[in-house]
N, C-alpha and C positions, 0 to 999 in steps of 0.2 A: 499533401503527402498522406498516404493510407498510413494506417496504425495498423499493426499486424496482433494477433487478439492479446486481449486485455485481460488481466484479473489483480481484481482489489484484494490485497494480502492485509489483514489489521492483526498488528502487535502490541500489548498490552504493557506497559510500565508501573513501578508505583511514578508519584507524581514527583517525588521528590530526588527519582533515578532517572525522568526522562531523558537529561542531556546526555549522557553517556551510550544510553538507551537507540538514541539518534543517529549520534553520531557511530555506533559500532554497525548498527542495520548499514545506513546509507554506505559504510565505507567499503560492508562488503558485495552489495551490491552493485556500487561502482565498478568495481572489479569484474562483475558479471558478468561477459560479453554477451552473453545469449537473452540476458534481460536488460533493460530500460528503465528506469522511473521515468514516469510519464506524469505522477502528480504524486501529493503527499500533503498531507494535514495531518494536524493533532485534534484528537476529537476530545472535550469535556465534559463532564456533567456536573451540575451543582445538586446541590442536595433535594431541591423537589423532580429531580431526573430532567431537568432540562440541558439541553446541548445546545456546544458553540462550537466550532472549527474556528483554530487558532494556524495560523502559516507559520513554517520555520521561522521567518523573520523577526517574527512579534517573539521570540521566547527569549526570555532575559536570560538563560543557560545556557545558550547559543548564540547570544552578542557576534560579533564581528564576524561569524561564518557567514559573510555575504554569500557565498556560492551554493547556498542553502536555497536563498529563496529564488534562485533560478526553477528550482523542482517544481515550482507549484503553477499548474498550467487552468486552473478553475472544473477540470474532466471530472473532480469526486464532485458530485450532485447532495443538494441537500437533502433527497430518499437517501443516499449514502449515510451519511452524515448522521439523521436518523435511526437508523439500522446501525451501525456501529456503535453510539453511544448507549443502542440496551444491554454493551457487549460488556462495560466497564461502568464501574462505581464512583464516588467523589474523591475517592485517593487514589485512584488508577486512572491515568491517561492513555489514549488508543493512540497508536500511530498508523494512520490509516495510506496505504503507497500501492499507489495503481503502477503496475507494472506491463509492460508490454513485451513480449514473447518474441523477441528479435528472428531466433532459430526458427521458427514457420515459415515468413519471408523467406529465408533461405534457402528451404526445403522444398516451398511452392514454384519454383522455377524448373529443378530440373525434374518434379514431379510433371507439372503440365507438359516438357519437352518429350514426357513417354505418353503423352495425352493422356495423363490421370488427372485429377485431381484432390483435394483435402476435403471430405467430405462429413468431418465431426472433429470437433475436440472436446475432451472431456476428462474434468480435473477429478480427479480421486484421493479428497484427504487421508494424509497419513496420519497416524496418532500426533495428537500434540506431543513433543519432548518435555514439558512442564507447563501446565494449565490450570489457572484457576477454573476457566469457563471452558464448555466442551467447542469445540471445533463446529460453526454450521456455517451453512449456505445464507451469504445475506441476499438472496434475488428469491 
């Protein structure tokens, strides 16, 4: 099955809000029909800046939401993983959630049927609504 495009969205928590944090993203993007989770990790770092990716499943503040660790498919790469944790400190957690762009698929059907087709996509961040760290590109 083709994956229709990707982009890695990372959300910051403090460490001690993440469960709610988690659980308010993924519920609304369940809701999303135009978007997918495709994958999702919590990235850390300890105090000499080293990182770990931790899976939904392992968080003890989200005990028994088994349908949690359905999300995590192994697609965030350790360059990922890297790249997001110079995003967050030892008391902020990243929620890092690859997302896939359902609505493309959609669009590229009856786009080829006028023999066109998708010839670029291109994200344009908008201002963060509330940011400790400014918004950048992790590629």
């Amino acid at each position: 099955m083709a994956l229709g495009p990707l982009e890695l969205m990372v959300l910051s928590f403090p460490a001690e809000r993440l469960g709610e944090g988690v659980r308010a993203t993924l519920a609304l993007l369940a809701v999303a029909g135009e978007m997918r989770v495709v994958d999702v990790l919590v990235i850390r770092t300890d105090g000499a800046g080293g990182a770990c990716a931790v899976e939904l499943s392992e968080l003890p503040c989200l005990h028994g939401e088994v349908h949690l660790a359905r999300l995590a498919s192994g697609l965030i790469t350790e360059s990922d993983i890297d790249d997001v944790a110079g995003l967050v400190d030892g008391q902020t957690d990243a929620l890092a959630v690859l997302l896939e762009h359902r609505w493309v698929q959609d669009l590229a059907g009856p786009v080829a049927a006028s023999s066109g087709c998708i010839v670029a996509l291109t994200h344009i961040p908008g201002a963060p609504w509330h940011s400790r760290v400014p918004v950048t590109s992790l590629t």
